[in-house]
N, C-alpha and C positions, 0 to 999 in steps of 0.2 A: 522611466516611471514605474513600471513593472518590476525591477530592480531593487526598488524600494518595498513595494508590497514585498516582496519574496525577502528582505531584509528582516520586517517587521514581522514578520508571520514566522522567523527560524530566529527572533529576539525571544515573540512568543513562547515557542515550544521550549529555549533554553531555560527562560524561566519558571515555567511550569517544573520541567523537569529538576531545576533548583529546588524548588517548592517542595518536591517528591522526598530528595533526599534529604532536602532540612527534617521532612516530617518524620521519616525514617529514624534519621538520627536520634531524634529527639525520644523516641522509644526506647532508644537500649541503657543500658544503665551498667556503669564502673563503681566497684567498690573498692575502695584502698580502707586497711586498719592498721595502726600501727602506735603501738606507745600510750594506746585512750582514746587514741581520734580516733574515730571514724566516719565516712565521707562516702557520700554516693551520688555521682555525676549523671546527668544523661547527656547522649550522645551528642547534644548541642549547647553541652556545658555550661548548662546550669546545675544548682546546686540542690540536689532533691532534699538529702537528709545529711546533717553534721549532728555526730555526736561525739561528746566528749567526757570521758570518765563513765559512761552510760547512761548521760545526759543529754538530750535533744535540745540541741541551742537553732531554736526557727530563727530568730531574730539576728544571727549573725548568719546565717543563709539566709536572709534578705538581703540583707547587706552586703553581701559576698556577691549575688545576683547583682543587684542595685550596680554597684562598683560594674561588675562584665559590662551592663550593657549599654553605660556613659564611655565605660573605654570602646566598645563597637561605635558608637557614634561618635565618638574624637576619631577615630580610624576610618570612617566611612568618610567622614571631612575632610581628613588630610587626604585622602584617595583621591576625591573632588577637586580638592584644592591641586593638586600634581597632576589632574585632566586625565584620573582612572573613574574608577568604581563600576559599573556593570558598563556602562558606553566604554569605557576604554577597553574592556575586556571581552566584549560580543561586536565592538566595532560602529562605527560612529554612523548613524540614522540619519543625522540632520545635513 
């Protein structure tokens, strides 16, 4: 029984610690320019700024976002669906 607390309490800490690094991530920012584009990611890839020709296009970096985070959750599903996603990967509680 005890097994399980110490389970649930080291699921805890990974996720927190998950937590830490997404936040992290999400601070640092990539710039790529090339050709008129320019693009600047943060670390948890989303799309801060697209511009093109010297023009800020927000409305297709919504969209560009939009798009990422239907495709995480089509990914987080089949993950599910194959008997992964965080249980598979920190180990099965139940």
């Amino acid at each position: 029984m005890f097994d399980k607390f110490k389970q649930g309490a080291d699921t805890l800490k990974a996720l927190n610690k998950l937590r830490q690094i997404q936040n992290q991530l999400s601070k640092e920012r990539v710039t790529v320019e090339e050709n008129g584009v320019k693009i600047t990611l943060s670390g948890d890839l989303k799309v801060k700024e697209l511009t093109i020709d010297g023009q800020e296009q927000k409305e297709a970096s919504e969209v560009i976002n939009k798009a990422y985070e239907k495709t995480q959750k089509a990914v987080a599903q089949k993950m599910q669906e194959m008997g992964g996603g965080l249980q598979g990967l920190l180990g099965n509680l139940g």
